[in-house]
C-alpha positions, 0 to 999 in steps of 0.5 A: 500500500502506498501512502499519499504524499501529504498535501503542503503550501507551496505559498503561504499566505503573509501579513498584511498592512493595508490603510482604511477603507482599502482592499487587502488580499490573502493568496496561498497556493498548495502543492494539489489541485482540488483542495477543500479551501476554508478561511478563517478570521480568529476562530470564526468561519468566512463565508463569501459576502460583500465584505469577504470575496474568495478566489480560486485559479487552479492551485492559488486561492485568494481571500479579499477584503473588501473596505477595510475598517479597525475591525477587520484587524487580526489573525487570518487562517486559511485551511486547505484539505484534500483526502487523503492527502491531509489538511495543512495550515497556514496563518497571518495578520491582517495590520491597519496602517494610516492611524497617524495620517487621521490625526494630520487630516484630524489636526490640519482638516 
């Protein structure tokens, strides 16, 4: 019997620093095609939305967000299965840059 070679990203997704109200993009691309792809924010499961736009083209996928605000800040998961070839992980942040350019406009607006 031989064994499957385990499924693995050959592109993990990175983190990101984005201004407010801009569109941040996560991409990964896995060593199959195929693949059950699942994102995630923290512990919560994303389904495709205004907000949250997935995209696939053969082995890269993409997460968008879409008009970024504070609360949007935070750890993103992707999680990628394939049986029997296994399941694999990969995690990033998702940064809001720009605070400092809203107090200029704050102070000079």
């Amino acid at each position: 019997m031989f064994l499957a070679e385990p499924i693995h990203f050959t592109k993990h997704i990175q983190n990101i620093v984005v201004n407010e109200r801009q569109t941040a993009v996560f991409e990964c691309e896995v060593s199959f095609d195929n693949a059950i792809i699942t994102w995630y924010k923290d512990t919560w499961e994303l389904t495709e939305s205004p907000k949250y736009k997935f995209r696939s083209e053969g082995r890269r996928h993409f997460m968008t967000i879409c008009n970024v605000t504070s609360e949007d800040e935070g750890v993103y998961s992707v999680i990628v299965r394939l049986e029997p070839r296994g399941e694999v992980k990969s995690t990033a942040e998702l940064y809001l840059s720009g605070k400092e350019i809203d107090l200029g406009r704050a102070l000079y607006g």
